[in-house]
C-alpha positions as CSV (number, residue, x, y, z in Angstrom):
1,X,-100.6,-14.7,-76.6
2,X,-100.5,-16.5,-80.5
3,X,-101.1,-13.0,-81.6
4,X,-98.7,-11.2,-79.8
5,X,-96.3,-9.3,-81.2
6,X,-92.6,-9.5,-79.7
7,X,-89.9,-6.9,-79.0
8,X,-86.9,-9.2,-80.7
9,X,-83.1,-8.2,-80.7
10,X,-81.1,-10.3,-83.5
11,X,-77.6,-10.2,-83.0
12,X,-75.5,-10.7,-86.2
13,X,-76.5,-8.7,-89.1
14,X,-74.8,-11.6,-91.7
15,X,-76.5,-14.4,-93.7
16,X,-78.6,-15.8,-90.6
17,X,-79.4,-12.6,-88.9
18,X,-80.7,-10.7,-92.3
19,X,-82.6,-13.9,-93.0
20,X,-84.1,-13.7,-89.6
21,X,-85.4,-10.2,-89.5
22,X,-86.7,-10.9,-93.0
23,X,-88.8,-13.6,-91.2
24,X,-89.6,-11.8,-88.0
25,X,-90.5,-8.1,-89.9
26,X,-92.6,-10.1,-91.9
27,X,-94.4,-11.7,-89.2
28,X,-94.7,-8.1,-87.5
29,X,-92.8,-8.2,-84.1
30,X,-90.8,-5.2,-83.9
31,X,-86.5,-6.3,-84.7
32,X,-83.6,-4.7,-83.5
33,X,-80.3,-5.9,-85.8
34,X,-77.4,-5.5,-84.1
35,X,-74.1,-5.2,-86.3
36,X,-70.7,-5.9,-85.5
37,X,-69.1,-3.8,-88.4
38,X,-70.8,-1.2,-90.0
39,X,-69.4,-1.4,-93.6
40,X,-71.1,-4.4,-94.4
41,X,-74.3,-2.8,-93.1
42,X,-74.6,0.6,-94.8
43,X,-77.4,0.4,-96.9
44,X,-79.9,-1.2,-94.2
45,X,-78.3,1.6,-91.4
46,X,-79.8,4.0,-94.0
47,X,-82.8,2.6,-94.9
48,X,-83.8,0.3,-92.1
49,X,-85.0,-2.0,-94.7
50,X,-83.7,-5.4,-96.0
51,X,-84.9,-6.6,-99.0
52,X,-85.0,-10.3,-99.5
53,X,-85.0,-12.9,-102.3
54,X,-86.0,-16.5,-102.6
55,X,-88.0,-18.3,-100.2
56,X,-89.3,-15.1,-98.2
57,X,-88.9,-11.7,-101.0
58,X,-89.5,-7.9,-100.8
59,X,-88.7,-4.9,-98.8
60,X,-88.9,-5.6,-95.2
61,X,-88.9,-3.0,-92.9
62,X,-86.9,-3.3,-89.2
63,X,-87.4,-1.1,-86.2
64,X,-83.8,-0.1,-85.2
65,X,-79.9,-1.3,-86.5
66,X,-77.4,-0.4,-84.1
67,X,-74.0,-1.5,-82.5
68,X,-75.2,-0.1,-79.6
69,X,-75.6,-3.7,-77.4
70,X,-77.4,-1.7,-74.6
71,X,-79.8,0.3,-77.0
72,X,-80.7,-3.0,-78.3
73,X,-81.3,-5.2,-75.6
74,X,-82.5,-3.4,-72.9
75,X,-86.0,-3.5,-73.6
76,X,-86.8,-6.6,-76.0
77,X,-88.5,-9.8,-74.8
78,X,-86.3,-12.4,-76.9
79,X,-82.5,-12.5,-77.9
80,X,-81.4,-14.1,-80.8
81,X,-77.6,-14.7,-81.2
82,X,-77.1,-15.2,-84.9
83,X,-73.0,-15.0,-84.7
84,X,-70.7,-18.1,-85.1
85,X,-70.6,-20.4,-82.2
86,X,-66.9,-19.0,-81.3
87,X,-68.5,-15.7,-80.6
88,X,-71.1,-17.0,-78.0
89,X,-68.8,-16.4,-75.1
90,X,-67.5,-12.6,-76.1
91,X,-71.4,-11.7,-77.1
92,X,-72.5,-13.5,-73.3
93,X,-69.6,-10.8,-72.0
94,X,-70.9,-7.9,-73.8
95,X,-74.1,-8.0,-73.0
96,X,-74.3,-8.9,-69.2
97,X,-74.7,-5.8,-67.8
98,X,-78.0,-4.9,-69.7
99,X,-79.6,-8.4,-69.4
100,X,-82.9,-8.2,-67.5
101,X,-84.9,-10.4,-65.8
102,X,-87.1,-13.3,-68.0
103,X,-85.5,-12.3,-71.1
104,X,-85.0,-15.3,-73.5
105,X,-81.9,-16.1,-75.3
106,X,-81.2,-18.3,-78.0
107,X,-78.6,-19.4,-80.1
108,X,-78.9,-19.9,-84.0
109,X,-77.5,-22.6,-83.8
110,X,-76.0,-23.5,-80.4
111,X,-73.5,-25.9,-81.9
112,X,-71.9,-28.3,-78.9
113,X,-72.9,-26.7,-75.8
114,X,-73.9,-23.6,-76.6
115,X,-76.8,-22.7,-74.0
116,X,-74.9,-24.5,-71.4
117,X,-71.8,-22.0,-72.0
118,X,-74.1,-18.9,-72.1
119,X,-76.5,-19.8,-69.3
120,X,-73.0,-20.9,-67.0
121,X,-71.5,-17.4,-67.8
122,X,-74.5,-15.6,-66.7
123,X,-74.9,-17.4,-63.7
124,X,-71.7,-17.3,-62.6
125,X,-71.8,-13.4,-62.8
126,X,-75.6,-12.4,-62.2
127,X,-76.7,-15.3,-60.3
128,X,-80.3,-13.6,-59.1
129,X,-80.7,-12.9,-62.5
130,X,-83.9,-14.5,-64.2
131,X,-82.7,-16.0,-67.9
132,X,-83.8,-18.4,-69.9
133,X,-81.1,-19.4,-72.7
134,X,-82.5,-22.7,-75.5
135,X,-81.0,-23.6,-78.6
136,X,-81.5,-24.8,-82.0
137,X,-79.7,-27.8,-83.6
138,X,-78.9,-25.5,-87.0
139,X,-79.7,-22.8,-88.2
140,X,-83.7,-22.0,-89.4
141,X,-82.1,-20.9,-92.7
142,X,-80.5,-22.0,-95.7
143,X,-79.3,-18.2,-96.7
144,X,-76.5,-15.5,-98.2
145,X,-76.4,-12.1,-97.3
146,X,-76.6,-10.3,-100.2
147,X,-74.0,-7.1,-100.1
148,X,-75.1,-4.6,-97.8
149,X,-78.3,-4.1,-98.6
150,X,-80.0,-7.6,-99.0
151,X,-80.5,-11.7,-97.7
152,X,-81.1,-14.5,-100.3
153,X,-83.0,-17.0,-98.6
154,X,-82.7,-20.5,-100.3
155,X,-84.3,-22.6,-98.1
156,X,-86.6,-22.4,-94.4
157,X,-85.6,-26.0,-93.2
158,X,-88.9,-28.2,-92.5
159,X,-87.7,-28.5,-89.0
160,X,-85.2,-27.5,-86.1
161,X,-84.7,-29.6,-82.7
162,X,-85.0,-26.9,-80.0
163,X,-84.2,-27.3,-76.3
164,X,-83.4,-24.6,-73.3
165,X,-80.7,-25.4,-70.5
166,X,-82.2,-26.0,-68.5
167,X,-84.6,-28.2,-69.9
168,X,-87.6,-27.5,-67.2
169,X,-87.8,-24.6,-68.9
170,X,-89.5,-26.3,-72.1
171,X,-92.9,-26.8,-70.8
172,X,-93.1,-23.1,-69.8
173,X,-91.5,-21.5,-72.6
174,X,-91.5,-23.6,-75.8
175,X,-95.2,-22.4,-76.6
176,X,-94.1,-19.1,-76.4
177,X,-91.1,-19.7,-79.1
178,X,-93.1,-22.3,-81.4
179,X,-95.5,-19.6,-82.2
180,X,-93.2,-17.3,-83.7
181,X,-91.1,-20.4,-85.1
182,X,-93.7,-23.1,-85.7
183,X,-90.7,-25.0,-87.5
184,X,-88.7,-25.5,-84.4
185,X,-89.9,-29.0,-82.9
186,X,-89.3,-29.3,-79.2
187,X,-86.6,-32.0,-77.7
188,X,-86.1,-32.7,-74.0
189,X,-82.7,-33.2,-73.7
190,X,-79.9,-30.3,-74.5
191,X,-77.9,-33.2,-75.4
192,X,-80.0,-33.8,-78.8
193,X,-79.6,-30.5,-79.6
194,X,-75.6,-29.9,-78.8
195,X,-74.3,-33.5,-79.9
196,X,-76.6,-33.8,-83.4
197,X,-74.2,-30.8,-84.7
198,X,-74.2,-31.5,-88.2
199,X,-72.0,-28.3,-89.2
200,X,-69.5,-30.2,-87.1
201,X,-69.5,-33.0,-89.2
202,X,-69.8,-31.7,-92.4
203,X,-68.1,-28.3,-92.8
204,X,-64.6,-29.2,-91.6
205,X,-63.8,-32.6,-93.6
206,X,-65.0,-30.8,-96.8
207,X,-62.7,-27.6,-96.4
208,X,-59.7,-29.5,-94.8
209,X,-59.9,-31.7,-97.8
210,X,-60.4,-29.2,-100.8
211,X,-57.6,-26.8,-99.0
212,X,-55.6,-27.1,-102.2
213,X,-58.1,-25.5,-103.9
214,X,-59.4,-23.3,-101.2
215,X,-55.9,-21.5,-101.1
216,X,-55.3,-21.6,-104.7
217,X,-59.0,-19.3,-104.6
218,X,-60.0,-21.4,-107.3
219,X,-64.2,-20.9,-108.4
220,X,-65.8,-24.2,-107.0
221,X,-69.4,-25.5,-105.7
222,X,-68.3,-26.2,-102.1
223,X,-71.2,-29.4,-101.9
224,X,-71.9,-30.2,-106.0
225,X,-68.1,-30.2,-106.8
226,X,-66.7,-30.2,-103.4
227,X,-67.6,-33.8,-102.5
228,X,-66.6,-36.6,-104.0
229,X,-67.0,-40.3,-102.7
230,X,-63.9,-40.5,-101.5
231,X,-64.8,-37.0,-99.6
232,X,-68.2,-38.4,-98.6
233,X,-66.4,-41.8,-96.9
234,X,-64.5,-39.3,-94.6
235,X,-67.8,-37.9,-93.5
236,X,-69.1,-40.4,-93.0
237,X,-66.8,-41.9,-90.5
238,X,-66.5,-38.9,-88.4
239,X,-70.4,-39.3,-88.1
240,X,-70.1,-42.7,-86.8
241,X,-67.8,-41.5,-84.3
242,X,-70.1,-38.8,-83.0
243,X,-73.2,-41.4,-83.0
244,X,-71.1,-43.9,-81.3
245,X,-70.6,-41.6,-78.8
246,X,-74.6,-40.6,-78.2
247,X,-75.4,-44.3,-78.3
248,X,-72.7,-44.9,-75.3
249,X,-74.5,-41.5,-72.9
250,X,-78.2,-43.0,-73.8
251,X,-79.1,-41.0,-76.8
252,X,-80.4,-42.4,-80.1
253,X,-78.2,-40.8,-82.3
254,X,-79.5,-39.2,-85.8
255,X,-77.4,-39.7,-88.2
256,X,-76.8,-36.9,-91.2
257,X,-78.3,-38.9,-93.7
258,X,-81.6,-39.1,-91.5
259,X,-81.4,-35.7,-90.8
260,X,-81.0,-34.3,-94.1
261,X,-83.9,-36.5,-95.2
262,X,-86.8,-34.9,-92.6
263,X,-84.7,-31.3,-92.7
264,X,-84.5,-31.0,-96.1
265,X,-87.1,-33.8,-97.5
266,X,-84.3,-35.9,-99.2
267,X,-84.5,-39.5,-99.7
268,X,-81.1,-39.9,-100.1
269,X,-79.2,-43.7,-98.6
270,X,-76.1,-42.7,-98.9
271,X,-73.4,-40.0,-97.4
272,X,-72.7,-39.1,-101.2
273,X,-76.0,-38.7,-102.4
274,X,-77.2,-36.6,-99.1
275,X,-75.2,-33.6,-100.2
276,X,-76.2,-34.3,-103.8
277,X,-80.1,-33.9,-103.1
278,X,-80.1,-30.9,-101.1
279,X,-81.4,-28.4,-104.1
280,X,-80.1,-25.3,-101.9
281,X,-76.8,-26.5,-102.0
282,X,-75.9,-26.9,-105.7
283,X,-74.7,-22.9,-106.0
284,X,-73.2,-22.6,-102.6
285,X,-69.7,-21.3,-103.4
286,X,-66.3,-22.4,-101.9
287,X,-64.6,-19.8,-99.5
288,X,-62.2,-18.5,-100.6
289,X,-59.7,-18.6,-97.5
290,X,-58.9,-21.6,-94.9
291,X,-60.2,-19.1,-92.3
292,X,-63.8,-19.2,-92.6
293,X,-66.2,-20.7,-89.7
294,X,-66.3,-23.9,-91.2
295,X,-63.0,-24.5,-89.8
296,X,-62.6,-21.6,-86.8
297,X,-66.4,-22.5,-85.6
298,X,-66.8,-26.2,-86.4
299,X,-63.6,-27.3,-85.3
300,X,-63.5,-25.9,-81.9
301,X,-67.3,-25.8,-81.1
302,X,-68.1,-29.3,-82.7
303,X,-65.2,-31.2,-83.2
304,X,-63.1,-30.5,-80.2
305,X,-65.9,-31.2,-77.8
306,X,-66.4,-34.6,-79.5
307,X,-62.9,-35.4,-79.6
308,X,-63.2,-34.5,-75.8
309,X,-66.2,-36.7,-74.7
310,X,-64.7,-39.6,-76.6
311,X,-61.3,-39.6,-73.9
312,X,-63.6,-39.0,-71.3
313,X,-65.7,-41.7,-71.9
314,X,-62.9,-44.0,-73.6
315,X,-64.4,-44.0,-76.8
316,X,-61.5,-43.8,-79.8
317,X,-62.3,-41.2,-82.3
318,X,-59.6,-41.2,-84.9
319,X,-61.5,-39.8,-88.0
320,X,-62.7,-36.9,-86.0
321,X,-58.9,-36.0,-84.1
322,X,-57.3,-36.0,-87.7
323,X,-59.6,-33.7,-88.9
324,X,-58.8,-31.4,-85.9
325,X,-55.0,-31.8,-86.2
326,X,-55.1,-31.0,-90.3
327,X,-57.1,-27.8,-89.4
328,X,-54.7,-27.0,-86.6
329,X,-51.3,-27.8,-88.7
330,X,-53.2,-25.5,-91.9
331,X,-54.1,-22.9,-89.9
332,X,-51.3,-22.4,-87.4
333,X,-53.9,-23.0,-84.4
334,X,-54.4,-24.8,-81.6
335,X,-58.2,-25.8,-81.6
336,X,-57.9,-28.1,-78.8
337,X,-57.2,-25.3,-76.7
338,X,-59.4,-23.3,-77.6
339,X,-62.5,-25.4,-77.8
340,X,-65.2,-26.5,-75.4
341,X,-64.1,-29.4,-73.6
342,X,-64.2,-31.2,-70.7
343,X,-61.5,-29.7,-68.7
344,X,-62.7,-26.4,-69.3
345,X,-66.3,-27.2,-68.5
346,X,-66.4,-29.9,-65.6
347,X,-70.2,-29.6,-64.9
348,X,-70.5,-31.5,-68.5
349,X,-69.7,-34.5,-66.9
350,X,-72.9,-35.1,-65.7
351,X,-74.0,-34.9,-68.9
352,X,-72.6,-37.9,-70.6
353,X,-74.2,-40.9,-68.1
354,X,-77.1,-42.6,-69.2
355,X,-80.5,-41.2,-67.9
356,X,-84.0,-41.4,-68.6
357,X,-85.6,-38.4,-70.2
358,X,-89.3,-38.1,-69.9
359,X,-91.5,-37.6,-72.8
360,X,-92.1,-34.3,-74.0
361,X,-95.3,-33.1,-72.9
362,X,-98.7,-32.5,-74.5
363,X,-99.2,-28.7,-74.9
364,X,-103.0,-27.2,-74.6
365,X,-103.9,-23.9,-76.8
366,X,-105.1,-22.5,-73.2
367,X,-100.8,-22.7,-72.1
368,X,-100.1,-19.8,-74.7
369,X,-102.8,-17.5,-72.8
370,X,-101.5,-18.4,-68.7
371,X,-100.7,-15.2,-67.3
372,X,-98.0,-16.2,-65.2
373,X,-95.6,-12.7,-63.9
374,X,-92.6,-14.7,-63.3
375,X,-92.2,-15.7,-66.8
376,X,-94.5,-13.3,-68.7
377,X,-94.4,-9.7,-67.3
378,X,-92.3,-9.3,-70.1
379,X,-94.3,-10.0,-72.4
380,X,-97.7,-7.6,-71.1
C-alpha cells in the first residue's frame, strides 16, 4: 500500500486545488480537477497540464478537468474539497448522489467544523452510506494560481494537524493519507483541528482594518504593509479569546505565534514579528474588494462559530464580536446568520465539555499493507 497509486478527485481548480494536483501529478496518482467556472480554466481544459513555479516547478500532467461532479467522483478513492469553507455545504449537496461507499473526503482546510457539517449532511441523507470525511487545520500550501494556465507555490507548510469525524476513524485511515501527505501530523480530537483556525484569526482583523484602503484599490502587501502593531494588538486579542475558549472545553490551545513557529519555522515572540518572518508572505497582495474569503469565509466559518461557543459556554468575546459586526455593517451582511453555530448545529454541544482524549496510537509499517474489504476494496 506505500506504493499505491490513488484515483484522487480535487475539487476547486483555484490557488489550493492547482497547487494540489501539482503535488499529487507529481507524486503519480491519477487527479481529476474539478472547476467551478470554466474561464479561469481554459488553458489547463486544453492541455490538461498545469505548470507550476516555486516550491514544486514544471509541467505536470493531470488525468481529467471537468465540471462534470459525477464524471469526477464516481470512481476515485479520495476527495479533496479545495473550495472556501462557505462552499462545504453546497459542494456536500452536489455531490451526494454519486458518493460511494469507503470513499474519503477531506477538506483543505476544514475551518470550524468543517467534517462535522459534511459528514452530518451525508448522514442525514444516505445514512447506510460508508464515508469517511477528516480534515486539515490549513491548507498544505502557501500558493497563487497563476492565470489560467499555472500555480505559484511559495511555500509546502512543515506540518498540518489532520483529524476525521469521527475520530475512530484515524487509526484505520490516517496511514493511508500520511503516505500521500507525509506532512499532515495526526491529532485525535476534531476539536484541534476546527478550533486552531488560524485564517479565522488572522484574515478578518487585517481586511476589516485596512478597508480604507482595500476600497480605495490601492497596491499594498496585505502582511509586510498590512500590519502594523497597532493591527497586530487586535490579533492578538481575538486569539486570546479563541484559546480561552479551548482551555475552558479541555484543549491546550496553540496559539498563532506557536503555530507559525513549527508551520513555518519562525522564531518569532511576538504577534508583530510572526507575520513579519513568514518569507512567503512579504509579496502576498491586498484584495482588491471587501468581498474576498478572508471576510465571506473567515467570518462566518471561524469567527461566528467562536463568537457562538463563547455565549454557550459564558465566555465574553468582545474582540472577536466586533470584528464580526464591522464585517457585517461593511459588507451589508448578516454573518451571524449565516455562520456555523450552535443553534444551527445542536449535536456540537457535546463537543465543548471537558473529556479525555487518548493518545494517538503507534502505527506499524505492516497497517499500510492490512487488507481489510470494508475500508480498502477501494483501493484493490
Amino acid at each position: 500500500m506505500e506504493n499505491s497509486n490513488f484515483n484522487i478527485a480535487i475539487i476547486g481548480a483555484g490557488n489550493g486545488g492547482r497547487a494540489f494536483a501539482v503535488y499529487l501529478s507529481r507524486l503519480g496518482h491519477d487527479v481529476t480537477l474539478l472547476y467551478r467556472n470554466s474561464k479561469y480554466v481554459e488553458n489547463i481544459i486544453d492541455s490538461k497540464t498545469i505548470l507550476s513555479f516555486g516550491y514544486i516547478s514544471g509541467s505536470h500532467k493531470i488525468k481529467m478537468i471537468t465540471n462534470n461532479y459525477k464524471k469526477a467522483i464516481e470512481n476515485v478513492d479520495i476527495i479533496l474539497y479545495v473550495v472556501p469553507a462557505s462552499a462545504h455545504l453546497s459542494i456536500t449537496k452536489e455531490i451526494l448522489p454519486y458518493l460511494k461507499d469507503n470513499q474519503i473526503i477531506i477538506l483543505n482546510p476544514g475551518r470550524t467544523w468543517g467534517a462535522i457539517e459534511v459528514y452530518n449532511t451525508i448522514k442525514k441523507h444516505r445514512p447506510k452510506l460508508q464515508i469517511h470525511v477528516g480534515e486539515t487545520q490549513t491548507l498544505l500550501f502557501t500558493c497563487r494560481k497563476i492565470h489560467d494556465f499555472g500555480v505559484s507555490i511559495l511555500k509546502i507548510k512543515n506540518s498540518v494537524d489532520f483529524c476525521f469525524y469521527p475520530e475512530e476513524d484515524n487509526e484505520l485511515l490516517f496511514p493511508i493519507i500520511n503516505s500521500i501527505f507525509p506532512e499532515f501530523n495526526l491529532v485525535n480530537d476534531i476539536r484541534e483541528t476546527s478550533l486552531n483556525n488560524m485564517g479565522a484569526v488572522i484574515h478578518p482583523v487585517i481586511t476589516v482594518l485596512n478597508a480604507g484602503s482595500i476600497t480605495r484599490k490601492s497596491q499594498f502587501h496585505f502582511y509586510e504593509e498590512g500590519i502594523s502593531r497597532n493591527i497586530a494588538n487586535l490579533v492578538e486579542k481575538v486569539d486570546q479569546e479563541r484559546c480561552k475558549i479551548l482551555r475552558y472545553i479541555g484543549i491546550k490551545p496553540t496559539t498563532l505565534i506557536k503555530w507559525a513557529n513549527k508551520v513555518y519555522g519562525c522564531n518569532a515572540t511576538d504577534y508583530y514579528e510572526v507575520f513579519h518572518q513568514i518569507e512567503s508572505y512579504k509579496n502576498i497582495k491586498a484584495p482588491m474588494s471587501l468581498r474576498v474569503r478572508y471576510l465571506t469565509e473567515d467570518i462566518p466559518t471561524g469567527l461566528v462559530p467562536l463568537s457562538s461557543i463563547g455565549k454557550y459556554i459564558s465566555i465574553s468575546t468582545p474582540n472577536i464580536n466586533s470584528v464580526i459586526v464591522l464585517a457585517n455593517t461593511l459588507l451589508n451582511t448578516n454573518f451571524y446568520k449565516n455562520g456555523r453555530t450552535i443553534e444551527k448545529y445542536p449535536a456540537l454541544k457535546s463537543l465543548l465539555t471537558k473529556k479525555w482524549v487518548s493518545k494517538i496510537p503507534e502505527y506499524s509499517s505492516t497497517l499500510l499493507q492490512t487488507r481489510n474489504p470494508i475500508f480498502y476494496n477501494n483501493f484493490e
